[in-house]
Each structure stands twice: as C-alpha cells, then as structure tokens.
Backbone as JSON, one array per atom type, in Angstrom:
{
  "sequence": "XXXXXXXXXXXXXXXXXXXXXXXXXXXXXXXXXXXXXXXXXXXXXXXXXXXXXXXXXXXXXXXXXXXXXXXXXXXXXXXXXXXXXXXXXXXXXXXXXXXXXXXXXXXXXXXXX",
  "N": [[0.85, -1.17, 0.0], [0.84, 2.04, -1.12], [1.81, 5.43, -0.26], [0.2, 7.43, -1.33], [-2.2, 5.89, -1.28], [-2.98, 5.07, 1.31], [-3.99, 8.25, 1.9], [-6.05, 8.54, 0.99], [-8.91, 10.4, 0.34], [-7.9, 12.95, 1.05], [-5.46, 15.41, 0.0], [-1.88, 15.03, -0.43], [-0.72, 17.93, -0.16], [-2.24, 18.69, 1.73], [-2.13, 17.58, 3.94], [0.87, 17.83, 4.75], [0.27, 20.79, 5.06], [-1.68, 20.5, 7.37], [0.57, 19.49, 9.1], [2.11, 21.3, 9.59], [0.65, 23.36, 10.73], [0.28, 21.76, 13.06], [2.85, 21.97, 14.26], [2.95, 24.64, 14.62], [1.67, 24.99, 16.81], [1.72, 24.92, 19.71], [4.16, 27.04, 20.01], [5.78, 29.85, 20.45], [5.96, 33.09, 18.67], [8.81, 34.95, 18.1], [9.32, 37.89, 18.54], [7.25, 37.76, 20.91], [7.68, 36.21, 22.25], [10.29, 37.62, 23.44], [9.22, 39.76, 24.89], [7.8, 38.42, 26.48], [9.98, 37.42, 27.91], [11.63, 39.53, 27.98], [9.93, 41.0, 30.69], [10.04, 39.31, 33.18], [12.8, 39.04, 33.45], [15.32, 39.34, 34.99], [17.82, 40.23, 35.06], [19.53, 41.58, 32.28], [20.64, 39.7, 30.72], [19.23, 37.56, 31.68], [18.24, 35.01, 30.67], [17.39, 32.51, 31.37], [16.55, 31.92, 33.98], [14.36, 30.29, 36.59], [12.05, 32.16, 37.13], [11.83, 33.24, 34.63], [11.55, 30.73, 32.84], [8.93, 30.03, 33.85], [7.03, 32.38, 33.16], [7.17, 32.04, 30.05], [6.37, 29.17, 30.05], [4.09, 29.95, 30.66], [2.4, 31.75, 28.99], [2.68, 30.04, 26.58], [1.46, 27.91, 27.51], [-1.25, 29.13, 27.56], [-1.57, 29.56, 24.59], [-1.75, 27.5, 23.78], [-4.01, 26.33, 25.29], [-5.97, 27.97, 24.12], [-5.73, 26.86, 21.31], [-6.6, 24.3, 21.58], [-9.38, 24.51, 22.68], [-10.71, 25.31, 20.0], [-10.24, 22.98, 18.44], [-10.71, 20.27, 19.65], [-11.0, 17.52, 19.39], [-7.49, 17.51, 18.86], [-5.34, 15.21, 20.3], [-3.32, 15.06, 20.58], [-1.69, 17.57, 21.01], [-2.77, 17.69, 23.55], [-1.75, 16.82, 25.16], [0.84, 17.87, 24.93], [0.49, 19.89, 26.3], [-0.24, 19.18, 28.67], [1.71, 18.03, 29.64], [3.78, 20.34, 30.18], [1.81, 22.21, 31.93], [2.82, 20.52, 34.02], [5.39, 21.0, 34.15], [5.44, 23.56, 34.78], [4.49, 23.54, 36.77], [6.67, 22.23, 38.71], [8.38, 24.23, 38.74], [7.1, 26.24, 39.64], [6.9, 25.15, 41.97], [9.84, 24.85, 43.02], [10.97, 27.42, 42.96], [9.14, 28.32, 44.93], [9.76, 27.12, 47.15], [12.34, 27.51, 46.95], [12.68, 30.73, 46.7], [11.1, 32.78, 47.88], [9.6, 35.22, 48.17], [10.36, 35.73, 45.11], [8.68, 34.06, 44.14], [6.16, 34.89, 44.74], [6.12, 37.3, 43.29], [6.14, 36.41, 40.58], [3.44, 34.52, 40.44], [1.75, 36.51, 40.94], [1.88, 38.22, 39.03], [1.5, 36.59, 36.88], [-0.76, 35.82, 37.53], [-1.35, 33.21, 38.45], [-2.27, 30.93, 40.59]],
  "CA": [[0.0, 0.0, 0.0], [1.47, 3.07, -0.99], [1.35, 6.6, 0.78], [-1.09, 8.21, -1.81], [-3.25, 5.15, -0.95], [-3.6, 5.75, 2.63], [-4.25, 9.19, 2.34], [-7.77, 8.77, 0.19], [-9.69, 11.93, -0.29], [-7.09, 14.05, 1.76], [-4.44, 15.36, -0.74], [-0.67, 15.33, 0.28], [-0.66, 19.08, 0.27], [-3.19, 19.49, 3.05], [-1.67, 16.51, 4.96], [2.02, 19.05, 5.01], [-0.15, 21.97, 5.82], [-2.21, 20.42, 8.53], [1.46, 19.13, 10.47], [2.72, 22.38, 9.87], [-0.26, 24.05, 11.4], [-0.06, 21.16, 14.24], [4.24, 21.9, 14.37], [3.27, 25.73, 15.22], [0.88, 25.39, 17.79], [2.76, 25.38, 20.74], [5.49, 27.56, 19.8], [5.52, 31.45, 20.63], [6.14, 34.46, 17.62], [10.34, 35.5, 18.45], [9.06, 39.1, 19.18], [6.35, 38.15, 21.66], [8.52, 35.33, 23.45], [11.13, 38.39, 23.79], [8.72, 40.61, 25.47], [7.73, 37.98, 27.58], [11.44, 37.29, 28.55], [12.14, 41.28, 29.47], [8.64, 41.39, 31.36], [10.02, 38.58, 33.78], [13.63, 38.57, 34.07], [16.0, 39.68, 36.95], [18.77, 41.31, 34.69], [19.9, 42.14, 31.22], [21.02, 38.65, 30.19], [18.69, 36.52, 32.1], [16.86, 33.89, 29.68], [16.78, 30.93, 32.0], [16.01, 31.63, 35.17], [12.87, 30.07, 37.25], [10.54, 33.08, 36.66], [11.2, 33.07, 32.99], [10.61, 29.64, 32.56], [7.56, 30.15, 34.43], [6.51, 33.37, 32.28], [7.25, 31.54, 28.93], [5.35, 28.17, 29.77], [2.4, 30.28, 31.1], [2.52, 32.1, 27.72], [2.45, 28.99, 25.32], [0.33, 27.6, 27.74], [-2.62, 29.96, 27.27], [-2.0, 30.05, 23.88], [-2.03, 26.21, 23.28], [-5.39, 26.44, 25.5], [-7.35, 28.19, 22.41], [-6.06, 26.33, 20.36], [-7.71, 22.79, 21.91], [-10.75, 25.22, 22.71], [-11.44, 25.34, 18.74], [-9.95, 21.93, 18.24], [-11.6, 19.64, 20.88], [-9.69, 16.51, 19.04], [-6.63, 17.19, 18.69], [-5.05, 14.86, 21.7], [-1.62, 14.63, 20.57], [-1.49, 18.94, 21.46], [-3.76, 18.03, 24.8], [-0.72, 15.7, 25.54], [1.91, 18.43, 25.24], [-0.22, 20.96, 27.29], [-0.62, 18.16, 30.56], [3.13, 18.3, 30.14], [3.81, 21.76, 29.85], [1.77, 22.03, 33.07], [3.21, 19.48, 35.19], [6.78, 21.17, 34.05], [5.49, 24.64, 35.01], [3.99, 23.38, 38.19], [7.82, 22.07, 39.15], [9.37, 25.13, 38.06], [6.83, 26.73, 40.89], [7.64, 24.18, 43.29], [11.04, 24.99, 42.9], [10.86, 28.77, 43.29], [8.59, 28.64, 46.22], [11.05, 26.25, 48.07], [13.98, 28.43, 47.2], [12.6, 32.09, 47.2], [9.24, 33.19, 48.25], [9.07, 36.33, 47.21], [10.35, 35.7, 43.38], [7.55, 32.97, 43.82], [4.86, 35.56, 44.91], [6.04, 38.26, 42.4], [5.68, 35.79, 39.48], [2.52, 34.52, 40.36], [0.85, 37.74, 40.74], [1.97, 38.9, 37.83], [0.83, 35.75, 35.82], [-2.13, 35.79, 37.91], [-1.75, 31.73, 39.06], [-2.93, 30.44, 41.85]],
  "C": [[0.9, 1.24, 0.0], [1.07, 4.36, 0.14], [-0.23, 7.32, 0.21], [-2.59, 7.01, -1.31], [-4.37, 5.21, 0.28], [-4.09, 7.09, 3.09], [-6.03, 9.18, 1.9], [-7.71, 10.17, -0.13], [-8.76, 13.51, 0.07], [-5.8, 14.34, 0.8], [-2.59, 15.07, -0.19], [-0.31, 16.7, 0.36], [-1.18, 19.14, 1.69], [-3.02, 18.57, 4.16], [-0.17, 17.28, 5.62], [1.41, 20.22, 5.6], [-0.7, 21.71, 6.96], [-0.71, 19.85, 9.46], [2.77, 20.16, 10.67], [2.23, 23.05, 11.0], [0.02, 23.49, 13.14], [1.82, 21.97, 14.91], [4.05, 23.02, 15.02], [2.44, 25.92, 16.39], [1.53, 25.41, 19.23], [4.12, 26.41, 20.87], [4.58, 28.91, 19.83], [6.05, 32.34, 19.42], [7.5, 34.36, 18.29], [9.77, 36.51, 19.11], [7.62, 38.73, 20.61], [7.53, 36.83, 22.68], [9.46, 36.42, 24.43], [10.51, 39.32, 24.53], [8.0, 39.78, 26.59], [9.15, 37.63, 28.72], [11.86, 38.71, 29.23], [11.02, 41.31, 30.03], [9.54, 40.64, 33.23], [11.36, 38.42, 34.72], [14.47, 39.8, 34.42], [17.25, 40.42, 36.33], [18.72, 40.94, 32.98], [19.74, 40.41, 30.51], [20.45, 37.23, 30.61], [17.62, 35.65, 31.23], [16.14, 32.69, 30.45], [16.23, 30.49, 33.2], [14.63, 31.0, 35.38], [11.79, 30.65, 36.68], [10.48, 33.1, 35.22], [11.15, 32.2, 32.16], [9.01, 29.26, 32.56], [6.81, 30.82, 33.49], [6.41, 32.42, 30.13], [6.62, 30.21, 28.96], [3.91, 28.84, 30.05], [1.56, 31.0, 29.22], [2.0, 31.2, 26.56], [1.19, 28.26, 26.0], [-1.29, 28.15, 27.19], [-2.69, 30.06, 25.57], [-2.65, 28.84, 22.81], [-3.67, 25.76, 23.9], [-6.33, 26.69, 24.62], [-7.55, 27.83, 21.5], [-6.51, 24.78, 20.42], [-9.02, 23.51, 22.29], [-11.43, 25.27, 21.03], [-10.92, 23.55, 17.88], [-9.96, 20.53, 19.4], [-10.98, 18.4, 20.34], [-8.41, 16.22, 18.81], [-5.7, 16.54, 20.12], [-3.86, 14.87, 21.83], [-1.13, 16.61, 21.19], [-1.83, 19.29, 23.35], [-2.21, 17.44, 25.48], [0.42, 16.8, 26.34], [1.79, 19.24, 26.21], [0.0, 20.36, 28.48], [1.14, 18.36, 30.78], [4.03, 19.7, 30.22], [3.27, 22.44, 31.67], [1.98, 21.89, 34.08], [4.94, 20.69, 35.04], [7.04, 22.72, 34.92], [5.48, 24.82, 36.79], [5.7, 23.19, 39.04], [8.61, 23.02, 39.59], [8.63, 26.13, 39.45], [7.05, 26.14, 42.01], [8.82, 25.17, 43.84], [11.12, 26.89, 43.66], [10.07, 29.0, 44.27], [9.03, 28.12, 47.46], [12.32, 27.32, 48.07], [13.97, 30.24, 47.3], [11.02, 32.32, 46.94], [8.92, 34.43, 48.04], [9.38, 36.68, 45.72], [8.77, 34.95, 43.18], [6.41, 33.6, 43.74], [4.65, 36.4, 44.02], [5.15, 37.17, 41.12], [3.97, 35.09, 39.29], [1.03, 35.3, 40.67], [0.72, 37.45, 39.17], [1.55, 37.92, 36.59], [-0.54, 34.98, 36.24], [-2.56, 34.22, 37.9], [-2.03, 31.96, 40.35], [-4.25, 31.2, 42.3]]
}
C-alpha cells in the first residue's frame, strides 16, 4: 500500500499543511517570546532563570489552551499541554522552596494560583 493510498480523499498538500499548522501550535512568535522574557527577568542577560521559565510556559500555555478550545480533538497537542503544566507546576515548586518572594512576584503577575 502506498502513501497516496492511505491518504484517500485528503491530498498530500493538506496533509504538510495540517502538520505544519499542528508543528506551530505550541510555539511562541520570536518578538512576543522576547517581550515575555524582558517582562520577567532579573537582569539584562537573564533567559533561564525560574521566573522566565515560568513566564514563557504560562505564555504557550494559554496560547495552546485556544487552540484545543477550537480543536476539541486534537489529543496529541492536549498531551503536550498536561506536560507543559506538570513542568510549570515544578518550576513553581522549585521557586517557592527556594525564594518566596520571586515565587509571589511571578505569580501575581501571571495571575496563578
């Protein structure tokens, strides 16, 4: 059985465009990731810290939210989200164990808890 076989009625164009479409859904714009990165972090050169891990999964989070809000099947996106979550949830762990007032700023300001 070839590939064109298994696809039937669905062309191979719109089979590339739909795992493009699926490829960008979690991923943030450059310019809006970067304005979430200076919103968050603690000096000039800070990309990796805690809070702007935190700030940048809350980010993709919400944005991967709307897009299972208009796509109610896609499970393989619901998948990445539960993990995305769980990673963010750590990442607050972590920062509320080791400083409690980065922990309180950040979740004001991204309005968890």
């Amino acid at each position: 059985m070839g590939k064109g076989e298994r696809l039937g009625r669905m062309g191979i164009q719109s089979v590339a465009k739909r795992s493009l479409l699926c490829y960008h859904v979690g991923m943030l714009p450059v310019k809006k990731k970067e304005a979430v990165i200076k919103k968050a972090q603690k000096h000039e050169k800070d990309t990796g810290s805690a809070d702007v891990q935190v700030a940048i999964l809350t980010e993709r989070i919400n944005a991967l939210s709307s897009h299972l809000k208009k796509n109610k099947k896609d499970n393989h996106s619901r998948r990445g989200l539960l993990q995305m979550v769980a990673d963010r949830r750590k990442h607050l762990a972590y920062l509320e164990k080791t400083n409690k007032k980065s922990f309180a700023k950040v979740s004001a300001s991204m309005k968890l808890k």
